[in-house]
Each structure stands twice: as structure tokens, then as C-alpha cells.
C-alpha positions as CSV (number, residue, x, y, z in Angstrom):
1,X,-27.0,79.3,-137.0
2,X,-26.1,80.5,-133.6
3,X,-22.8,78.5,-133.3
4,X,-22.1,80.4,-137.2
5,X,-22.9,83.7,-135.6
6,X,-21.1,83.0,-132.2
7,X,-18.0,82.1,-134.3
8,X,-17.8,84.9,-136.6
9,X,-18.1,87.4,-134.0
10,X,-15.4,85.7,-132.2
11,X,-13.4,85.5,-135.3
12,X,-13.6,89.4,-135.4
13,X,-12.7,90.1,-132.7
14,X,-9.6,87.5,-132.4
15,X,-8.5,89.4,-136.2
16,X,-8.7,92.9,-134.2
17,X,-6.2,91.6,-131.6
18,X,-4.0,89.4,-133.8
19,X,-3.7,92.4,-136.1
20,X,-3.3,95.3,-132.9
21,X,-0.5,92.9,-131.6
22,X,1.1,91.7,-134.6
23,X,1.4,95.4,-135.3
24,X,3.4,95.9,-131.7
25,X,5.6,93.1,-132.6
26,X,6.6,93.4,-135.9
27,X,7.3,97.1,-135.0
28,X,5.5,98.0,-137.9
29,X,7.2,101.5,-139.8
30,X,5.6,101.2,-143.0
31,X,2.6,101.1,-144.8
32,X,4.3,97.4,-146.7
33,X,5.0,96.5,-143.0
34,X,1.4,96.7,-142.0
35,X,-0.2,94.9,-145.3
36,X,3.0,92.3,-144.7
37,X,1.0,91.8,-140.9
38,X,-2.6,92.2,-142.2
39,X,-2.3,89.2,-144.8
40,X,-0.4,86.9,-142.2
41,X,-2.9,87.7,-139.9
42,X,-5.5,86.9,-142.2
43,X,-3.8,83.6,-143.5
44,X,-4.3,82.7,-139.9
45,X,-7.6,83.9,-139.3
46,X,-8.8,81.2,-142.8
47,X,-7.2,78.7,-141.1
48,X,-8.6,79.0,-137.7
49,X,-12.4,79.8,-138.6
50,X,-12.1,77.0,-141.4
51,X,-10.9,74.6,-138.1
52,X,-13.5,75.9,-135.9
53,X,-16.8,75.3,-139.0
54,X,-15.7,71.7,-139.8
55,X,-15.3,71.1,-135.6
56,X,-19.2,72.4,-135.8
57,X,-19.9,70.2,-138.8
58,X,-18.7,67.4,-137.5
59,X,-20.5,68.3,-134.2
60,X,-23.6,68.7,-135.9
61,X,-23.4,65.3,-138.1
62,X,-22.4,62.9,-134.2
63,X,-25.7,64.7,-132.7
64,X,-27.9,64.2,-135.5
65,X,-26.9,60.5,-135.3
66,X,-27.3,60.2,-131.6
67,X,-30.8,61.5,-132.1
68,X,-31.7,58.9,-134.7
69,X,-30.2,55.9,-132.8
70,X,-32.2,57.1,-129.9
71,X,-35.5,57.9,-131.7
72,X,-35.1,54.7,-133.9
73,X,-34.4,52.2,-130.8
């Protein structure tokens, strides 16, 4: 639960700077510009924190089998 925590919080605050810099380099003028940036950005962001939760799963599943192995032996 703390890894799911520790994640999301860093996932928010990776969104805030993709989006502030995404916004300098687009040179964003309108308000289509800026909802053009927000959904890339976001696109990004499901991609990144879906990555990072199956890296965790996966985590979770080679510890839980390492604990086994060593309790079983």
C-alpha cells in the first residue's frame, strides 16, 4: 500500500511538471492548445503509472516466492 501511495504522489507531481513544461514548449496561445497538451500529457502519465504498478506487481509476486522457497526449505 505504501509503494501505491508513494507512486501516486509521484505521479502527481511528474503530471504538474509535464503539463507546466509542456505548456512552455508548445508555446501554448489557446485554450485548444492547452487541452491539445493536457491529454498528451495525460496519455503519458497512463502509460507511465500503468509501467511503474505492474513493475510493483511483479515485484510483489518474486518476493512472495522467495519467502516461500525460504520458509518451505
Amino acid at each position: 500500500m505504501f509503494w501505491v501511495l508513494l507512486v501516486a504522489s509521484v505521479s502527481v507531481a511528474f503530471f504538474a511538471l509535464t503539463v507546466l513544461v509542456a505548456l512552455i514548449v508548445l508555446d501554448v496561445q489557446t485554450v485548444s492548445d492547452v487541452i491539445i497538451a493536457l491529454i498528451a500529457v495525460t496519455i503519458v502519465e497512463v502509460i507511465v503509472v500503468d509501467v511503474v504498478v505492474e513493475v510493483d506487481d511483479a515485484a510483489e509476486v518474486v518476493i512472495a516466492e522467495e519467502v516461500a522457497s525460504f520458509t518451505f526449505q
